[in-house]
DSSP file (Angstrom, degrees, kcal/mol; ACC not computed):
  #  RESIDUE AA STRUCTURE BP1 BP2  ACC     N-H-->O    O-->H-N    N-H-->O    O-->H-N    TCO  KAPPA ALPHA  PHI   PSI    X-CA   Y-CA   Z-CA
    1    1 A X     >        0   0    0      0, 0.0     4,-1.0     0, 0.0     5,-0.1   0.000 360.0 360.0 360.0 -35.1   -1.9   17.4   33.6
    2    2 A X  H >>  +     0   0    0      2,-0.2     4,-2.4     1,-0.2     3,-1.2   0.938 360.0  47.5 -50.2 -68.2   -2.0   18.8   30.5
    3    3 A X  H 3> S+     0   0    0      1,-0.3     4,-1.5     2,-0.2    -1,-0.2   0.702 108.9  55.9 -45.6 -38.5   -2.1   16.1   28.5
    4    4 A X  H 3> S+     0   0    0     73,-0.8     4,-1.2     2,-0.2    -1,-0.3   0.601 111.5  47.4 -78.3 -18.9   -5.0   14.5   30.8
    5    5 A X  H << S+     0   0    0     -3,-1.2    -2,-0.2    -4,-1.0    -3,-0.2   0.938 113.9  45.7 -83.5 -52.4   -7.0   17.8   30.1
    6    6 A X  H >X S+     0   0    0     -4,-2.4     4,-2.9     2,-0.2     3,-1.4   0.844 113.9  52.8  -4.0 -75.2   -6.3   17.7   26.3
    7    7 A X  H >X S+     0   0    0     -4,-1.5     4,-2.1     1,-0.4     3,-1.2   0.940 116.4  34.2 -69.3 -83.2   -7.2   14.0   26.4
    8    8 A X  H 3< S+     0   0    0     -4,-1.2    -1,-0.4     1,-0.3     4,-0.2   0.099 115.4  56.0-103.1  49.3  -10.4   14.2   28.0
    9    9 A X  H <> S+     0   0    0     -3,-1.4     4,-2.3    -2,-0.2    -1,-0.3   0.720 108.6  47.6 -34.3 -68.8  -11.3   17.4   26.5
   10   10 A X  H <X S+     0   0    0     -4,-2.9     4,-1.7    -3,-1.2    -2,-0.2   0.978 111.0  54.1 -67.4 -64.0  -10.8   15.9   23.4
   11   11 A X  H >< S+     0   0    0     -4,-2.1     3,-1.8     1,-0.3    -1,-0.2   0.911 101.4  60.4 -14.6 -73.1  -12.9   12.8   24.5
   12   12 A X  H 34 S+     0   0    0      1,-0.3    -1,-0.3    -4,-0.2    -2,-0.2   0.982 105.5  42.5 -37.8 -60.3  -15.7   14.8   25.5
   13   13 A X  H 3< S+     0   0    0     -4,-2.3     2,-0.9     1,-0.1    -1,-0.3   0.629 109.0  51.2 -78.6   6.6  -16.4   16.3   22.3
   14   14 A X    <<  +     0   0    0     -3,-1.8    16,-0.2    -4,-1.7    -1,-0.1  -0.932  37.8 155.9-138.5 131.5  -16.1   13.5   19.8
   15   15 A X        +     0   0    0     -2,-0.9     2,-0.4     1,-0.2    -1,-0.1   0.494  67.8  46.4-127.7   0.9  -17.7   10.6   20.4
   16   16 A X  S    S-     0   0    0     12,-0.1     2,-0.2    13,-0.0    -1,-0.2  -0.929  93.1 -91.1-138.3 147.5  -17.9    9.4   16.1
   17   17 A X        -     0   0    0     -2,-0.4     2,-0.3    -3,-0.1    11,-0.1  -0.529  53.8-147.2 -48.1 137.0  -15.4    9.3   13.8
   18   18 A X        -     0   0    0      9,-0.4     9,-1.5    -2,-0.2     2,-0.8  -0.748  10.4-130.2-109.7 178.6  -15.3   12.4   11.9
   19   19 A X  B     -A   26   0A   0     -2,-0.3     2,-0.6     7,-0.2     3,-0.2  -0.489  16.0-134.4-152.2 123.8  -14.6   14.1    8.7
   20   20 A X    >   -     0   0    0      5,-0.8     3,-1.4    -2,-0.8     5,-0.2  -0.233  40.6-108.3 -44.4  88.9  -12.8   16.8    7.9
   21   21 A X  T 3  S+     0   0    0     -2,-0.6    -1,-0.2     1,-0.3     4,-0.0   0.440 103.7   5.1 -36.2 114.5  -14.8   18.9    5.6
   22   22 A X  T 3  S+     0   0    0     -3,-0.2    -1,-0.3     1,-0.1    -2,-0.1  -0.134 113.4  90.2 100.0 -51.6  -13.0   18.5    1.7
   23   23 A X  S <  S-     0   0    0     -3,-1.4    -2,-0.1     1,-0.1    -1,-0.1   0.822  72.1-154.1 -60.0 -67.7  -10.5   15.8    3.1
   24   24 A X        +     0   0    0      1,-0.3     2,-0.2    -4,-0.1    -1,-0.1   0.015  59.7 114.4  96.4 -14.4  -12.3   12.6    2.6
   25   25 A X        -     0   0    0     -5,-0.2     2,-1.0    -4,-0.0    -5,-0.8  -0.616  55.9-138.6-107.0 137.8  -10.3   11.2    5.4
   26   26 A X  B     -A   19   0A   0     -2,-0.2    -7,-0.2    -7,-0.1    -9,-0.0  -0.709   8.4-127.1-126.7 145.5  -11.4   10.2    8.8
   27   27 A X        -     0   0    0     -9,-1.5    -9,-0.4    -2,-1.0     3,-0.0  -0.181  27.5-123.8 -71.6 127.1  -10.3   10.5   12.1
   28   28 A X        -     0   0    0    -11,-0.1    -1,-0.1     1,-0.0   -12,-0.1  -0.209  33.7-105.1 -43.5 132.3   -9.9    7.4   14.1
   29   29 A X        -     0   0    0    -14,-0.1     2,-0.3   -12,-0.1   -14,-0.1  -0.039  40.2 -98.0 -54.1-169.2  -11.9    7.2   17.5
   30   30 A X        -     0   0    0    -16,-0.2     2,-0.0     1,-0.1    -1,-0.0  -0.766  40.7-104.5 -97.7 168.1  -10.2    7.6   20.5
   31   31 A X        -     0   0    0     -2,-0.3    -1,-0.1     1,-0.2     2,-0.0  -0.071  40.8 -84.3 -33.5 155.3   -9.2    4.8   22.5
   32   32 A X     >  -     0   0    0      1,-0.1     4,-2.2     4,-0.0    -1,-0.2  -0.288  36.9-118.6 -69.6 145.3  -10.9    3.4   25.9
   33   33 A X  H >> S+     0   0    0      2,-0.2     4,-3.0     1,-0.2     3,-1.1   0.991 119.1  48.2 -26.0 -91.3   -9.6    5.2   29.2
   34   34 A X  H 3> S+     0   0    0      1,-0.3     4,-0.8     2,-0.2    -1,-0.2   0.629 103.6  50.5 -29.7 -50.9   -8.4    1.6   30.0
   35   35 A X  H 3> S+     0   0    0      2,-0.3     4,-3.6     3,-0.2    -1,-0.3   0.811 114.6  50.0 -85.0 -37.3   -6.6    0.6   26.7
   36   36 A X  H <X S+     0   0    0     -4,-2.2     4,-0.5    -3,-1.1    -2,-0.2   0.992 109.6  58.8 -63.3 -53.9   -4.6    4.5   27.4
   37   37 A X  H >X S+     0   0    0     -4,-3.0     3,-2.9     1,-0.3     4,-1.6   0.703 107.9  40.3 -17.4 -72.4   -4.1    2.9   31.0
   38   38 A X  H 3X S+     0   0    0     -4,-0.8     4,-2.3     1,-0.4     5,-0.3   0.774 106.4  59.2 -66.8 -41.2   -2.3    0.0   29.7
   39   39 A X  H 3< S+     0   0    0     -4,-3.6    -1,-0.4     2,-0.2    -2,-0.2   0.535 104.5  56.2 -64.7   0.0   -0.4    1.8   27.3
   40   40 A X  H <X S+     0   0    0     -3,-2.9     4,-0.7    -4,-0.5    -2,-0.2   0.822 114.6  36.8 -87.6 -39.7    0.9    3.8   30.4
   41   41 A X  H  X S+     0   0    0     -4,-1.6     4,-1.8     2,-0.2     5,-0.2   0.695 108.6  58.8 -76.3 -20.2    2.1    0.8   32.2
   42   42 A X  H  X S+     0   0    0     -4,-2.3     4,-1.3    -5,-0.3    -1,-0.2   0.769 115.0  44.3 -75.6 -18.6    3.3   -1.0   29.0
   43   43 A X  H  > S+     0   0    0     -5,-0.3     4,-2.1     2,-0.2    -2,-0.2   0.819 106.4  55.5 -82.7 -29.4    5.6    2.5   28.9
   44   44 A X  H  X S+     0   0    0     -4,-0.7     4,-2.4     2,-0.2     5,-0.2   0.947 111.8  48.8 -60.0 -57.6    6.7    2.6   32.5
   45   45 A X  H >X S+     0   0    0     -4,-1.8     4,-0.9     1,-0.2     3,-0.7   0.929 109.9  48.4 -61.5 -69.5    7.9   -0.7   31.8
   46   46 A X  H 3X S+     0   0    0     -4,-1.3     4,-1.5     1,-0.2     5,-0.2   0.888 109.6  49.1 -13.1 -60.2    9.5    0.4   28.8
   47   47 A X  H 3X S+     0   0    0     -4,-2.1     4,-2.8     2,-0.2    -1,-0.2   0.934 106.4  62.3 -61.6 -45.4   11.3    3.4   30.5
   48   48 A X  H <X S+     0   0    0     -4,-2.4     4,-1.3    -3,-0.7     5,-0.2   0.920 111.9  41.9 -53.2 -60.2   12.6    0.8   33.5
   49   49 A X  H >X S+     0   0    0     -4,-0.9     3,-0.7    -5,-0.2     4,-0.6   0.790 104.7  53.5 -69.2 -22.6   14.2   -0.8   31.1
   50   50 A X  H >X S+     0   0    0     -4,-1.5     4,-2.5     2,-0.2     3,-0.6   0.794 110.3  59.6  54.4 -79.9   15.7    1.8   28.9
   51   51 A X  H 3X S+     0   0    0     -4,-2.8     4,-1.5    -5,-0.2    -1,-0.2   0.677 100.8  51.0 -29.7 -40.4   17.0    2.9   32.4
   52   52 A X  H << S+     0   0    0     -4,-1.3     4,-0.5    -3,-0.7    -2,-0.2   0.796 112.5  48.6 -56.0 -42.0   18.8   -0.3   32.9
   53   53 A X  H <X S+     0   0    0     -4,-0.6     4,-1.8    -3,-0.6     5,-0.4   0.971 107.5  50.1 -67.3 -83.2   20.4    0.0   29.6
   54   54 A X  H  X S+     0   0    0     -4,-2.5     4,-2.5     1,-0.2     7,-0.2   0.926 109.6  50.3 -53.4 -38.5   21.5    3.3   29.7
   55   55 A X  H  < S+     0   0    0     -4,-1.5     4,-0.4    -5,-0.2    -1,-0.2   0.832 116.2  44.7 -77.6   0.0   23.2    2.9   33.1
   56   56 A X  H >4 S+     0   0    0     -4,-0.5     3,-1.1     2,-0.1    50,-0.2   0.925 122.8  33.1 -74.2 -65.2   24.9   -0.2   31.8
   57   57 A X  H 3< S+     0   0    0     -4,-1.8    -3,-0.2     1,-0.3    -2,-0.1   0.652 130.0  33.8 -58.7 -30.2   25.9    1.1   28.6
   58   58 A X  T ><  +     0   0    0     -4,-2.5     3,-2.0    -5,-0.4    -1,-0.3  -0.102  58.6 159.7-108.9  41.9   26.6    4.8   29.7
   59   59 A X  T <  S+     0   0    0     -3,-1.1    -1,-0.2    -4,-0.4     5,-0.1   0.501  75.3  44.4 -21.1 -49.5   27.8    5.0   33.0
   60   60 A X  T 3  S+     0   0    0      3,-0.1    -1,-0.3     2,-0.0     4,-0.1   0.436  77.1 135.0-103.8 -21.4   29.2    8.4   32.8
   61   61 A X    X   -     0   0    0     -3,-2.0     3,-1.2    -7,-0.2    -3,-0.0   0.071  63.1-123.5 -52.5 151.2   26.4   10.2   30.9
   62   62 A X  T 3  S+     0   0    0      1,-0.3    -1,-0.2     2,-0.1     3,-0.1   0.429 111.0  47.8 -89.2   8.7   25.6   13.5   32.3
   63   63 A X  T >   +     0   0    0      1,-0.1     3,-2.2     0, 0.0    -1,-0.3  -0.307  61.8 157.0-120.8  47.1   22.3   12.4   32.7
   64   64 A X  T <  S+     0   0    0     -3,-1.2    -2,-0.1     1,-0.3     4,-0.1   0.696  83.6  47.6 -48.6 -29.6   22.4    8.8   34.4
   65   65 A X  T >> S+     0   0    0      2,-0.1     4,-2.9     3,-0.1     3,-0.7   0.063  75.4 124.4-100.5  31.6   18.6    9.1   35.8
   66   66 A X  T X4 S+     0   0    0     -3,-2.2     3,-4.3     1,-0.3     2,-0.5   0.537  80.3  42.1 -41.3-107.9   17.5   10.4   31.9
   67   67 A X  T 3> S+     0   0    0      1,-0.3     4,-0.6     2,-0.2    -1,-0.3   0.100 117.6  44.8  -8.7 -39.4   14.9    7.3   32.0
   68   68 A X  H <> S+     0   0    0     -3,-0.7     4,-1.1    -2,-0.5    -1,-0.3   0.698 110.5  49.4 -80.7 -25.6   13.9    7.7   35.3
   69   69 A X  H <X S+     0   0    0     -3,-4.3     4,-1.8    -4,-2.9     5,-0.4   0.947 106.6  57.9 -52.6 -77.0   13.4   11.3   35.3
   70   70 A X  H  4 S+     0   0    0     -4,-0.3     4,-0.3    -5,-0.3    -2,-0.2   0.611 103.8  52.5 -54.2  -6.6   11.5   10.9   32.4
   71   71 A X  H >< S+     0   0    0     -4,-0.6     3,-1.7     2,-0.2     4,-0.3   0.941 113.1  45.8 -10.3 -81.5    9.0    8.3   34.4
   72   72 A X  H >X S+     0   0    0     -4,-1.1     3,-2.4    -3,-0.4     4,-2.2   0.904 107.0  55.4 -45.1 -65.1    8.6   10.9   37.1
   73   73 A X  H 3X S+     0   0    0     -4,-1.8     4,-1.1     1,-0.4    -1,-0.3   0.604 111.1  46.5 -71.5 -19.0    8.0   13.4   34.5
   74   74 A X  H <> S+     0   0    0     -3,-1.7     4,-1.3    -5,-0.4    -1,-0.4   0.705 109.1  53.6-104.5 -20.6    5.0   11.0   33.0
   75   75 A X  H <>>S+     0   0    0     -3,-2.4     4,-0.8    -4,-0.3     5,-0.6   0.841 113.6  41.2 -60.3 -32.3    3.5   10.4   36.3
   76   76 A X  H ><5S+     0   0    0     -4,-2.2     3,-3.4     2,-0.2    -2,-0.2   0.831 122.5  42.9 -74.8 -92.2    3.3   14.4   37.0
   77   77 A X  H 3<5S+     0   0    0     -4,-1.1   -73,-0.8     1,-0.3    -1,-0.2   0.484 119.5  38.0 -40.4 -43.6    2.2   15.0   33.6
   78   78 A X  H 3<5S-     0   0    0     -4,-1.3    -1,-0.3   -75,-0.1    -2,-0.2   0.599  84.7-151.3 -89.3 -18.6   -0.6   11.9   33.0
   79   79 A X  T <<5 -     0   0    0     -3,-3.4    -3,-0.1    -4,-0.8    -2,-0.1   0.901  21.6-157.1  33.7  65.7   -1.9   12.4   36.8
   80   80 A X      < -     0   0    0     -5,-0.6     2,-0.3    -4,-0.1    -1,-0.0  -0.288  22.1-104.7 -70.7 148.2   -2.8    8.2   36.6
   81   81 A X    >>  -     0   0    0      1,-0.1     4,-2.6     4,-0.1     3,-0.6  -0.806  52.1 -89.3 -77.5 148.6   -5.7    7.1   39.4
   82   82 A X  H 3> S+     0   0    0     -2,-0.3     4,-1.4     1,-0.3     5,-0.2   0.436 126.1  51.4 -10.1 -51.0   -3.8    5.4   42.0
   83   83 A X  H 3> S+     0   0    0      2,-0.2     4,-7.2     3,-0.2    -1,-0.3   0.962 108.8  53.8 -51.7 -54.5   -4.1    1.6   40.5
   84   84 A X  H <> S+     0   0    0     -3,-0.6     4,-2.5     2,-0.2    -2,-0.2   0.995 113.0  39.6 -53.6 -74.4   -2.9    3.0   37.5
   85   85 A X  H >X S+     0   0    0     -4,-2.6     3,-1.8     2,-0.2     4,-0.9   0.714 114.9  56.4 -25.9 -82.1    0.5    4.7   39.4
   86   86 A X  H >X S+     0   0    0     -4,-1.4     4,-4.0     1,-0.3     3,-1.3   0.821 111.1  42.2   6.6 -81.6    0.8    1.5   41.5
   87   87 A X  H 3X S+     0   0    0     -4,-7.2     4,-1.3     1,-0.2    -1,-0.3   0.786 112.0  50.5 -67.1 -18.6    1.0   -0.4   38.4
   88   88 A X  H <X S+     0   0    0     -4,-2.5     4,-1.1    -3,-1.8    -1,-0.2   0.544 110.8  50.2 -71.0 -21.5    3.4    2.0   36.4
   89   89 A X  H << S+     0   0    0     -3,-1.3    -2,-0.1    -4,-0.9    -1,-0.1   0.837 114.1  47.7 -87.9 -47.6    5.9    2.1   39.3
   90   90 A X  H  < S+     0   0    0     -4,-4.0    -2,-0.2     1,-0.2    -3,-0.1   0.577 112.4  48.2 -20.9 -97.2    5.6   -2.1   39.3
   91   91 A X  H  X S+     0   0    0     -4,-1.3     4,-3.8     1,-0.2    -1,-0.2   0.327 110.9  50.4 -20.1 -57.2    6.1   -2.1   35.6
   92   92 A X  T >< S+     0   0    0     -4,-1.1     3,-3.3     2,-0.2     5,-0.2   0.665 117.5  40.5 -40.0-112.3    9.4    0.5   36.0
   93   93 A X  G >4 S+     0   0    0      1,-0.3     3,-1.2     2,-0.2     2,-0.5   0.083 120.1  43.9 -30.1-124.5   11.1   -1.8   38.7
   94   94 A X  G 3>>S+     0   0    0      1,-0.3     4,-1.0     2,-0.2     5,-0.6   0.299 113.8  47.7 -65.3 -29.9   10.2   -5.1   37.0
   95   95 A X  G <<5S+     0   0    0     -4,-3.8    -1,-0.3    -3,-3.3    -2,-0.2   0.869 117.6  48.4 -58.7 -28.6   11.1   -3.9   33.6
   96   96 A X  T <>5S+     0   0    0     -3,-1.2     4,-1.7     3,-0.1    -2,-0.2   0.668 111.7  45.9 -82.4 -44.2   14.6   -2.6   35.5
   97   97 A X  H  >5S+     0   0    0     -5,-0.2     4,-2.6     1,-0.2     5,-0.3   0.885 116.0  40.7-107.7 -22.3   15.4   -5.7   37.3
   98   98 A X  H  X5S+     0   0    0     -4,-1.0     4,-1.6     2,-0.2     5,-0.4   0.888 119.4  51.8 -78.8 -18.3   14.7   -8.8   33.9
   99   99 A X  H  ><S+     0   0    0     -5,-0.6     4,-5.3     1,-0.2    -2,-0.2   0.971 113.4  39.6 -72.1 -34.8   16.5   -6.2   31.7
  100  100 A X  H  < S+     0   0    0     -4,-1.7    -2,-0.2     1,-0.2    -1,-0.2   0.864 120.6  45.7 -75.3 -16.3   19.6   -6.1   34.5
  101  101 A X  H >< S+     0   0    0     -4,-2.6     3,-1.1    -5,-0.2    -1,-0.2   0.933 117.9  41.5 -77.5 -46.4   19.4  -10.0   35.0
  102  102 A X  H 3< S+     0   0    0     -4,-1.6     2,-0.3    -5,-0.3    -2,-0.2   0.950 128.5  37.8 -57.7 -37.5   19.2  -10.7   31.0
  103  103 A X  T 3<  +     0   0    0     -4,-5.3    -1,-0.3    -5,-0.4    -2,-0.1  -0.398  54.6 156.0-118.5  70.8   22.1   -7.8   30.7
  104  104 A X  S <  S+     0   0    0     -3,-1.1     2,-0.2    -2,-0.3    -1,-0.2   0.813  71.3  17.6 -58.4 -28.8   24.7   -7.4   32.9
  105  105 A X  S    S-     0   0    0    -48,-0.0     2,-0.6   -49,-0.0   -48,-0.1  -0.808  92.0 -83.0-121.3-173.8   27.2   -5.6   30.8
  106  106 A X        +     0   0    0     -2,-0.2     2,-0.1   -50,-0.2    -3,-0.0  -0.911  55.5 163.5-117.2 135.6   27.1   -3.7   27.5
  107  107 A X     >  -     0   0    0     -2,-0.6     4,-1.1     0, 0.0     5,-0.1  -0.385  55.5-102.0-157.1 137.4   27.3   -5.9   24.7
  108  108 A X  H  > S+     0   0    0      1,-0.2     4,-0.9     2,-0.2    -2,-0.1   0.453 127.5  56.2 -79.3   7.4   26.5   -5.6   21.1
  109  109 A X  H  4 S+     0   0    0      2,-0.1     4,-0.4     3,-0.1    -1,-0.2   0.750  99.7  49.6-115.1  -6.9   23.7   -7.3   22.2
  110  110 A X  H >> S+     0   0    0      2,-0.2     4,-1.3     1,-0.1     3,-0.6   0.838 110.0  64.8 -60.4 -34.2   22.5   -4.9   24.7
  111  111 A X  H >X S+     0   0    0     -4,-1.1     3,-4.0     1,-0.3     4,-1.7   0.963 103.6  33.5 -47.6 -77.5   23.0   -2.6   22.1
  112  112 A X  H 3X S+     0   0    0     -4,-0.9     4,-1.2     1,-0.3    -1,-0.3   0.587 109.6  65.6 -81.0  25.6   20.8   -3.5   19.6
  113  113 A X  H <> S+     0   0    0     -3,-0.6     4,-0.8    -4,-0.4    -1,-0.3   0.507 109.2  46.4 -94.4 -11.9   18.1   -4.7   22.2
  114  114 A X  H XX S+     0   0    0     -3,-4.0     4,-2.5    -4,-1.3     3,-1.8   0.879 103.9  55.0 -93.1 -55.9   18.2   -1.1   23.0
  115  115 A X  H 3X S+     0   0    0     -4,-1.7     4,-1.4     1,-0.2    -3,-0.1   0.878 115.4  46.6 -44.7 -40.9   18.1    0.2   19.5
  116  116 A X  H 3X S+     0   0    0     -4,-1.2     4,-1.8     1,-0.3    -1,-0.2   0.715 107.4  50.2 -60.2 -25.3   14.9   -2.1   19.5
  117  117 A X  H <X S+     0   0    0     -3,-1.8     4,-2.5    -4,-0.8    -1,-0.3   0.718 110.8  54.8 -79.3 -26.5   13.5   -0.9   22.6
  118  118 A X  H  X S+     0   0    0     -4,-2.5     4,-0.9     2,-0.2    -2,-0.2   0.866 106.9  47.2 -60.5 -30.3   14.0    2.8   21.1
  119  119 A X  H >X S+     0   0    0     -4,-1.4     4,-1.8    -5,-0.2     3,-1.1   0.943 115.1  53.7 -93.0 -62.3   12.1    2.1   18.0
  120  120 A X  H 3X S+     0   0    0     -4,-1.8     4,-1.3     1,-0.3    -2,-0.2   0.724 106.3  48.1 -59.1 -28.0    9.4    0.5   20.5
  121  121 A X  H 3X S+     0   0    0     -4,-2.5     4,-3.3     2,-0.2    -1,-0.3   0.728 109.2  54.3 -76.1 -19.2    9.1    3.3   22.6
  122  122 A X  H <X>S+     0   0    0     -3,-1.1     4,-4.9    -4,-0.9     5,-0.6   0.972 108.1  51.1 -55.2 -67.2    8.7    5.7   19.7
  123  123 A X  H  X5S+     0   0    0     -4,-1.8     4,-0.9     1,-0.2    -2,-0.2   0.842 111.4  43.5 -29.4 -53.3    6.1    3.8   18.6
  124  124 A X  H  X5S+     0   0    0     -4,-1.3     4,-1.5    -5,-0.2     3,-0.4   0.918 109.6  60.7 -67.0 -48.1    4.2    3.7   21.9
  125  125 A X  H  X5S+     0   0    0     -4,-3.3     4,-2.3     1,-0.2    -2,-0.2   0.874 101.6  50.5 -49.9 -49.5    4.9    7.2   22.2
  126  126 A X  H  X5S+     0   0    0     -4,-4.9     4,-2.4     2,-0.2    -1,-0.2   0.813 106.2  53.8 -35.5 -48.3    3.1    7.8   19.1
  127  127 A X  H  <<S+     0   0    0     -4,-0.9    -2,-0.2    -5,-0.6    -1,-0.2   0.988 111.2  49.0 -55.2 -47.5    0.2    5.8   20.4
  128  128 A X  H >< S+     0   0    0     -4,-1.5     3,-0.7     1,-0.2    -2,-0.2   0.955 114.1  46.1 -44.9 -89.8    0.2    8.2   23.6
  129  129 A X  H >X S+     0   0    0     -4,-2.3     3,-3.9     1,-0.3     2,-0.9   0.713  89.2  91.4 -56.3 -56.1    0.3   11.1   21.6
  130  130 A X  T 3< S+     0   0    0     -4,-2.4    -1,-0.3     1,-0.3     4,-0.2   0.215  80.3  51.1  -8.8 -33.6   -2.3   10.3   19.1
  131  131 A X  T <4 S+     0   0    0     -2,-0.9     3,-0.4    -3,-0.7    -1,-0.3   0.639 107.5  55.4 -99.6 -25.7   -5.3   11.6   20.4
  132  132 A X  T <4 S+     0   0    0     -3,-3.9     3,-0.3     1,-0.2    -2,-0.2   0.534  97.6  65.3 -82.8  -7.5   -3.6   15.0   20.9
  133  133 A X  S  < S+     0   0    0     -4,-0.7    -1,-0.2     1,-0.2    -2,-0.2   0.822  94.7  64.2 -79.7 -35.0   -2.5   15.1   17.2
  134  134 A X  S    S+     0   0    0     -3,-0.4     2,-0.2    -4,-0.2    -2,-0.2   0.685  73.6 108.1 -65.8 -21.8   -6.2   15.3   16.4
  135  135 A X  S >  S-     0   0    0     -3,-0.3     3,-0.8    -4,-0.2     2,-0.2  -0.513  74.3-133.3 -76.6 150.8   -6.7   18.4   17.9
  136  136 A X  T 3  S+     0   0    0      1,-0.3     3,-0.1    -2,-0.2    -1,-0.1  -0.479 106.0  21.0 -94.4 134.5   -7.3   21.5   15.3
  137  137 A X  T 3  S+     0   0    0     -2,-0.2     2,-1.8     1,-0.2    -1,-0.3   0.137  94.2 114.5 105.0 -32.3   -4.6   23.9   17.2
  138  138 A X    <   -     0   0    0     -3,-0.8     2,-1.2    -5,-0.1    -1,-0.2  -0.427  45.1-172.4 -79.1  71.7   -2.7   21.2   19.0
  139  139 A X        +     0   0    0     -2,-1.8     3,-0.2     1,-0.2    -6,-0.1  -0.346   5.4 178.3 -74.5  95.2    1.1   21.2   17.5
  140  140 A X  S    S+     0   0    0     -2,-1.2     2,-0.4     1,-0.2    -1,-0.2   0.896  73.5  39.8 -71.9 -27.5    2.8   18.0   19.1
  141  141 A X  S    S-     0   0    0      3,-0.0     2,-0.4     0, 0.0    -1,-0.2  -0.973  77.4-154.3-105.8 121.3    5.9   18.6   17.3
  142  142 A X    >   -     0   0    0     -2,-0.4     3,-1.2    -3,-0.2    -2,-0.0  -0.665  22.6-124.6 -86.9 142.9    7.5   22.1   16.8
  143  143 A X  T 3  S+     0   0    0     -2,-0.4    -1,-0.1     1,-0.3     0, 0.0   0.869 114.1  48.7 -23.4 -74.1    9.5   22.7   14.1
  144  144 A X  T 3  S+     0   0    0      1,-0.2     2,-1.1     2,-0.1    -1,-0.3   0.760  90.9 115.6 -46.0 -42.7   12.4   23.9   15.8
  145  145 A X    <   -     0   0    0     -3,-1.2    -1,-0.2     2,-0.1    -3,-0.1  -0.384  58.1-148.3  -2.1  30.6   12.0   20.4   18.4
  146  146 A X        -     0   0    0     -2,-1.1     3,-0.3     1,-0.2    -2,-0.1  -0.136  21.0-174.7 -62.1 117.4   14.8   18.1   18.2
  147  147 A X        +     0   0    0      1,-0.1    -1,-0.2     2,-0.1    -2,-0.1   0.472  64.3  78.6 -98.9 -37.9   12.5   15.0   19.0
  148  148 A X              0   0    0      1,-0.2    -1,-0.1     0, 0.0    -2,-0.1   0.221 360.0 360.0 -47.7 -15.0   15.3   12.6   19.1
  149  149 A X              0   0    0     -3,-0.3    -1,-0.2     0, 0.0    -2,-0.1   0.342 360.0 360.0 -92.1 360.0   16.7   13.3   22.5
């Protein structure tokens, strides 16, 4: 919810590129509604697999639903309209069931097709996040944060 108030908070008030008085530099607009949309379902799916992965490769982890939690945890937080949800729940389950046909056990190549998928969801996360980095006040990483987890 947060993140959806942020977001079109931020929206609201900038409608141009701007520029930081002194900097020289300018801030990118934000992205369409629609384009964030897709990046929510291109992540669900992301997370559905990532969830496949870790319960092949870590069975035992003391957090077997990490990936799925953290799903949940991006539908409460992003509050999607109803299409949007819909399609993010798809995306999970079909991202969960071609990662479990292409990998049934763990592999050094399930491996690094997870390393790859990690480095892709960073990336997307970054995309996510972006528009909340623009805000003057808004610290998306605290120092203290281990970011990695």
């Amino acid at each position: 919810m947060i993140y959806s108030v942020l977001f079109i908070a931020a929206a609201l008030f900038q409608t141009a590129p701007v520029t930081p008085e002194g900097s020289g530099e300018t801030v990118p607009e934000f992205y369409s509604f629609a384009e964030r949309q897709d990046q929510l379902v291109e992540m669900a799916r992301l997370l559905g697999r990532m969830h496949h992965m870790h319960i092949t490769c870590q069975p035992y982890d003391y957090l077997p639903d990490r990936f799925r939690d953290r799903m949940k945890e991006l539908v409460a937080l992003e509050e999607p309209p109803e299409a949007t949800k819909s399609k993010m729940v798809a995306a999970f389950n079909n991202g969960f069931q071609s990662t479990k046909a292409a990998y049934q056990s763990c592999s050094a190549e399930t491996e690094t097709e997870r390393r790859r998928l990690a480095k892709e969801g960073t990336v997307l996360t970054a995309r996510l996040a972006s528009p909340f980095n623009t805000i003057e006040g808004y610290d998306y990483y605290s120092e203290d944060e281990d970011v990695t987890n």
